[in-house]
C-alpha positions in Angstrom: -102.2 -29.2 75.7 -102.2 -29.1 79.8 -105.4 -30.7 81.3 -105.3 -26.6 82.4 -105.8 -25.9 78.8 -108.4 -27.5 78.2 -111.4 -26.0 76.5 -113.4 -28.6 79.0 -114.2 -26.8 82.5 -112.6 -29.1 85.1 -114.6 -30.0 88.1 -114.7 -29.5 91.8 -116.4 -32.6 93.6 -116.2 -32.9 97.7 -117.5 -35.7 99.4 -118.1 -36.9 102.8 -115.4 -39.7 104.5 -115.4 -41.0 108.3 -111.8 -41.6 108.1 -109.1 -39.1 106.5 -106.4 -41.9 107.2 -108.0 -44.4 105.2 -108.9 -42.2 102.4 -105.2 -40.5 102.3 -104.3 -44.6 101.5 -107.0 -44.9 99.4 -106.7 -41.8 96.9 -103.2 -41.7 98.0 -101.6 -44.9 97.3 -104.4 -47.1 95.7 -105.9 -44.6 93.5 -102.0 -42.9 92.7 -103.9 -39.2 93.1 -101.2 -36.7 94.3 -102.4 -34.9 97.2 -102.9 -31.0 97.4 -103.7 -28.8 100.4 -104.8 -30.5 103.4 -106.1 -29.3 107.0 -106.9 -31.8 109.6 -110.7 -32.0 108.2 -110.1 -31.8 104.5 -107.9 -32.7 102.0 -107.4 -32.0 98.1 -106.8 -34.7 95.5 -105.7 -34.0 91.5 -108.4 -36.4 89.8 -107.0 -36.0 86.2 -106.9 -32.2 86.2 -110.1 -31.9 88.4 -110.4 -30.9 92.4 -111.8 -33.4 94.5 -111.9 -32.8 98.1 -112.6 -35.4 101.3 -114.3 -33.7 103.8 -114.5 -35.8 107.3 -117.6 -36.6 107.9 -118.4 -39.5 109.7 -122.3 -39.3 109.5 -123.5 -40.9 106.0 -126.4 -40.3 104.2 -128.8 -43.7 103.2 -127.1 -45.7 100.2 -129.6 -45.9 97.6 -129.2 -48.7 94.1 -130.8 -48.9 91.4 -130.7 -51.7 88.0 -129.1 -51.2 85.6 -128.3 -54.2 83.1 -128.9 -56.6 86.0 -126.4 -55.0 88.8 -127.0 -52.7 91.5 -125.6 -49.4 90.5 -125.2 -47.4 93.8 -126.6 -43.7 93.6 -124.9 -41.1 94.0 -121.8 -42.2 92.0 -119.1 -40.3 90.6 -115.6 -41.4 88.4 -113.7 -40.7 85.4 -114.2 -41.1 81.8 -111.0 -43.0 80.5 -109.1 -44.0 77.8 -109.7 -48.5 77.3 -105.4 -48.9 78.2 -105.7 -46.4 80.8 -109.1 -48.2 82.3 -107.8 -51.8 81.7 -104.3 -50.2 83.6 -106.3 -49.2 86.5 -108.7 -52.4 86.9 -105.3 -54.1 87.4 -103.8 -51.4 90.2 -107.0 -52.2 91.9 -107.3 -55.7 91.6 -103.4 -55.8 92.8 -104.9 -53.6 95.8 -107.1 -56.2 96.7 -107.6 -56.0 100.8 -107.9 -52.0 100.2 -110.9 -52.4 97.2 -114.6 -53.5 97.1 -116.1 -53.8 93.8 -119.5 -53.4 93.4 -119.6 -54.1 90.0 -116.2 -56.2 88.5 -114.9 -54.2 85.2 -116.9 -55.4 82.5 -118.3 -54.5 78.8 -121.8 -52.8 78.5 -123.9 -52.3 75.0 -120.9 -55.1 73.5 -120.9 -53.8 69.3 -123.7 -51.6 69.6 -124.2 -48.1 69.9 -122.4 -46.6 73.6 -120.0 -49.6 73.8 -118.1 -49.3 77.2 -116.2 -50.8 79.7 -117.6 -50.1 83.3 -117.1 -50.9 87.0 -118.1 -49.6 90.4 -115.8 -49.6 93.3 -116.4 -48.2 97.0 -113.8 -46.0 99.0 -113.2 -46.6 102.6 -115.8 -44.6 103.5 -118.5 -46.1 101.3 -118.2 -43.5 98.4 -119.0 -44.9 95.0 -117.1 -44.7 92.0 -117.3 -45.7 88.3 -114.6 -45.7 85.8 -115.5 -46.1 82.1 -114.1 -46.5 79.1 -115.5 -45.6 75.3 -114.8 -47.9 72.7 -115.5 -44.9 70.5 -114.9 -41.8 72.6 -117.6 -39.7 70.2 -120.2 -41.7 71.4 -120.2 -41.1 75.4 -123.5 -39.1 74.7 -124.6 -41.1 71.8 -128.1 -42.4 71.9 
C-alpha cells in the first residue's frame, strides 16, 4: 500500500519562511524532502505522503514555549510520527547537518517503560519554524492515556 492508499487522510500544512533559499536547503538537502511545484513565493515539499508548503513570509508571529518534562517546547510545532530506525536515522542526518540545525530539544526518551514511551526532539528551520519528530515504542499507544 502507497502512502496514497492510505485509509489515513494526508495533510496539507503551509507555513511562513523569510527565506525560500534557505528553506529549499533546509527541506531540500537536510531534511531529503523532494520538492514539488514552486513559484517564486511558494514552494511544495512531499513530507511522507503529506503537502507542506513554504510560503515567504518574512514577518513572524511572537514565539511562544511552554514546559513540558522540564524543556521548553515551542508552540506552534508541527513533525512527523516515525518509526524508532527511521527517527534514530534522521537524528543522525541532522546531527551530520550540524551548521544547518538548531535543536531545541536533543532526541531523547519521554515516559521511559511506561505508558506513551517515545523518543522526541524539537528542531527549528531557517526561518524559526518548529518541528518535532517522534517515535512510538509501541505505535498503538500514540493516543494512549
Amino acid at each position: 500500500m502507497t502512502v496514497l492508499d492510505s485509509p489515513i487522510p494526508r495533510f496539507h500544512l503551509a507555513v511562513p519562511v523569510d527565506d525560500l533559499t534557505a528553506a529549499r536547503r533546509f527541506y531540500g538537502d537536510v531534511l531529503g524532502l523532494e520538492q514539488g511545484r514552486s513559484a517564486d513565493t511558494w514552494v511544495d515539499w512531499n513530507l511522507h505522503g503529506h503537502q507542506f508548503v513554504t510560503h515567504l513570509a518574512p514577518e513572524l508571529a511572537q514565539r511562544v514555549h511552554n514546559p513540558v518534562d522540564g524543556h521548553d517546547v515551542p508552540v506552534p510545532h508541527f513533525g512527523l510520527i516515525l518509526t524508532i530506525p527511521a527517527f534514530k536515522e534522521l537524528a543522525e542526518r541532522l546531527r551530520a547537518a550540524d551548521a544547518d540545525v538548531e535543536f531545541v530539544i536533543e532526541p531523547y526518551v519521554r515516559f521511559e517503560g511506561r505508558t506513551g514511551e517515545q523518543w522526541t526532539m524539537f528542531l527549528l528551520d531557517p526561518a524559526g519554524n518548529a518541528l518535532e519528530f517522534k517515535a512510538f515504542a509501541d505505535d498503538s499507544q500514540v493516543f494512549a492515556t
